[in-house]
C-alpha positions in Angstrom: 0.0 0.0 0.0 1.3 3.7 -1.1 1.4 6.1 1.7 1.4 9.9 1.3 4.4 11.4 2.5 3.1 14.9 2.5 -0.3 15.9 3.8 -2.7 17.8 1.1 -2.8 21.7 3.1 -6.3 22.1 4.8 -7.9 25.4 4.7 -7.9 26.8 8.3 -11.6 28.1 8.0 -14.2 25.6 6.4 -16.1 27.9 3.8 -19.7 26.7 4.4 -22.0 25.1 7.0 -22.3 22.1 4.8 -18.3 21.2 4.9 -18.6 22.1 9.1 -22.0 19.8 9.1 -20.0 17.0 7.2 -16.8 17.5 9.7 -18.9 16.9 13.1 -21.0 14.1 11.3 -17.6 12.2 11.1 -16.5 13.1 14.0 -19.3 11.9 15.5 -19.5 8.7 13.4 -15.5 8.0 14.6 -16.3 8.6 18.2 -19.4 6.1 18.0 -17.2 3.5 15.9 -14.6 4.0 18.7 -16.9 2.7 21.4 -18.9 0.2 19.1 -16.0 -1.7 18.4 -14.6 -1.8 22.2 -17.8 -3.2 23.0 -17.1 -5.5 19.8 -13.9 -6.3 21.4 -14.8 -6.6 24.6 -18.0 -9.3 24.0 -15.2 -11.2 21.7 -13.4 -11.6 24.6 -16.2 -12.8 27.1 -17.0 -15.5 24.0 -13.6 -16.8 24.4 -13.6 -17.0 28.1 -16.6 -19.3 27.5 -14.7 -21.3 25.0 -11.9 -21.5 27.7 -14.1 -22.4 30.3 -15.9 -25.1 29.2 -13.0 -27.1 27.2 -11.5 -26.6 30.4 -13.8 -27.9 32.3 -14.9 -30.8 29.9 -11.5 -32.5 29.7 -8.1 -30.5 30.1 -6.2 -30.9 27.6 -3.3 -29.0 25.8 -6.6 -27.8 23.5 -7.1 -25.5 26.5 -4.5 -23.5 25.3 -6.0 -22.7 22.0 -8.7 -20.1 23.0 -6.2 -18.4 25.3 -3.8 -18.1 22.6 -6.8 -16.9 19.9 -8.1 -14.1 22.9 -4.6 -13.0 24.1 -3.2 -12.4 19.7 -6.9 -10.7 19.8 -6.2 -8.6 22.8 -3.2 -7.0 21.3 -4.8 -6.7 18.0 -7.4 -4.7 19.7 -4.8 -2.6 21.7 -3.4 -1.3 18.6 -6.6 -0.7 16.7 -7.8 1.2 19.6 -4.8 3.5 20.6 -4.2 4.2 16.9 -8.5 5.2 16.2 -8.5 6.8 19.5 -5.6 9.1 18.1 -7.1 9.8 14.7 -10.5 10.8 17.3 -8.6 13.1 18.8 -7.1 14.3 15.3 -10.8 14.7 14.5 -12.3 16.5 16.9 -9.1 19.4 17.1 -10.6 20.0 13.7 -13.7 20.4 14.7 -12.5 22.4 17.6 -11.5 24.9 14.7 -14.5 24.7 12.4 -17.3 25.3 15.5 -16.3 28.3 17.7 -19.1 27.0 20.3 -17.4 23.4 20.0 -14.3 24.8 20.7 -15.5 27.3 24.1 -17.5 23.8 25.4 -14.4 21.8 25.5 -12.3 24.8 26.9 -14.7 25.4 29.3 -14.5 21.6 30.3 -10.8 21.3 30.1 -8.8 20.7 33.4 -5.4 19.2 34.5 -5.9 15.5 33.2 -8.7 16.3 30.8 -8.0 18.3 27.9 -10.6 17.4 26.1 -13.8 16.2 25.6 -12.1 12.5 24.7 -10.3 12.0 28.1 -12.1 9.3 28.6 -11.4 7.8 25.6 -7.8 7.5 26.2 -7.8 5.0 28.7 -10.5 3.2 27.9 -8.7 2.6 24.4 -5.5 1.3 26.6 -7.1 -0.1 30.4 -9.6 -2.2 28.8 -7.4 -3.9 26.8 -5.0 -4.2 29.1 -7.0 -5.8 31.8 -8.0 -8.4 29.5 -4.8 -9.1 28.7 -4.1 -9.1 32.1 -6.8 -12.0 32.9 -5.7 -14.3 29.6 -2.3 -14.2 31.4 -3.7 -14.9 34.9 -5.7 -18.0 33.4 -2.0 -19.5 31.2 -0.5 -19.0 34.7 -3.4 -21.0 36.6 -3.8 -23.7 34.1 -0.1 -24.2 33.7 0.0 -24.3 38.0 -2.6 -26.5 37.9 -1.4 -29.2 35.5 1.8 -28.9 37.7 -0.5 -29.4 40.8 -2.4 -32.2 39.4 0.9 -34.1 38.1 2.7 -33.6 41.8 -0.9 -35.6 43.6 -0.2 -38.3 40.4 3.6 -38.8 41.3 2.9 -38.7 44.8 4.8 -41.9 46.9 3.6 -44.4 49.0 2.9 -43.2 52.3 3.1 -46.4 55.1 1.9 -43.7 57.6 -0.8 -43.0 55.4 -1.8 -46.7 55.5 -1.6 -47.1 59.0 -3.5 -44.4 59.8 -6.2 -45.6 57.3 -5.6 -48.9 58.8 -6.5 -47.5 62.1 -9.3 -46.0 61.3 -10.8 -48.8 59.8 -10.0 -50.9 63.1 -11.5 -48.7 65.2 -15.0 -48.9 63.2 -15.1 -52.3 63.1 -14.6 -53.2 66.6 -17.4 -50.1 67.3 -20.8 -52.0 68.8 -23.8 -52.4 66.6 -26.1 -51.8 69.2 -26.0 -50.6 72.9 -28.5 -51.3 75.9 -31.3 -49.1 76.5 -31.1 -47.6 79.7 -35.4 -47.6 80.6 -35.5 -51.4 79.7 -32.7 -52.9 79.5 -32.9 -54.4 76.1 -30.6 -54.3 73.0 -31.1 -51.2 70.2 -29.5 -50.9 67.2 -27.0 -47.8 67.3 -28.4 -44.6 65.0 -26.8 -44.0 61.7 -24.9 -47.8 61.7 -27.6 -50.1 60.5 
């Protein structure tokens, strides 16, 4: 793909109030696409972790790993496509900024420390979000892989003869326990609740 190396000059004033209604209609259409596809994203993500879940759960199995591969290569994937469309937003709207003198007072009568601009909100959403999913993929490859470790230590576990003896113990000691016991108002033999 060809890339332009120089960038066409942009009139500083747009000349009509069609070219300023067509600049906040995409602004507005990037800043809804922005939020559509983190929620596209972000319900991606909650499919996988029901993929993971239930191969996980129906027989573990180094197919476990496939869905947390799948979300975490979609995680970054969605990292980049946000920052980079959160950017061109921003791009977007300082344009706008220019073109609608009311636009412009709004967000200057809004901006603070830490907030800029009307997007500041957009900014980490487009990186935390991400992020913490990313965060969880890696928790879960951590827990499984702990887990098969976990589960092959109780397999290789040795013979314990204090294991057995205290087994054996216990077993003795039920079987020499009476099945039934006098009762104490007549004197006659009762079966022992919960034995028979």
């Amino acid at each position: 793909m060809h890339r332009m190396t120089t960038r066409p000059d942009l009139p500083e004033v747009l000349t009509g109030p069609a070219e300023v209604n067509r600049l906040c209609q995409h602004g507005l259409h990037e800043e809804r696409l922005f939020y559509d596809r983190l929620n596209y994203f972000a319900a991606m993500q909650v499919g996988l972790l029901g993929v993971f879940a239930i191969l996980y759960h129906t027989e573990p199995s180094p197919g476990v790993f496939a869905p947390l591969a799948a979300a975490l290569a979609l995680d970054l994937l969605w990292l980049r496509v946000q920052t980079r469309h959160c950017r061109y937003c921003v791009h977007v709207y300082e344009q706008v900024k220019k073109a609608v003198p009311e636009y412009g007072r709004t967000v200057a009568g809004y901006a603070a420390p830490g907030r800029p601009d009307g997007l500041s909100l957009a900014r980490p959403l487009a990186v935390a979000v991400p992020l913490v999913f990313a965060a969880t993929w890696l928790a879960l490859f951590a827990w499984v892989l702990a887990r098969r470790g976990a589960d092959a230590a109780v397999e290789r576990a040795e013979f314990r003869p204090s294991l057995l003896v205290l087994a054996g113990a216990i077993g003795v000691r039920r079987s020499h326990r009476p099945k039934s016991a006098p009762d104490r108002i007549t004197g006659r033999s009762r079966p022992i609740a919960g034995i028979m």
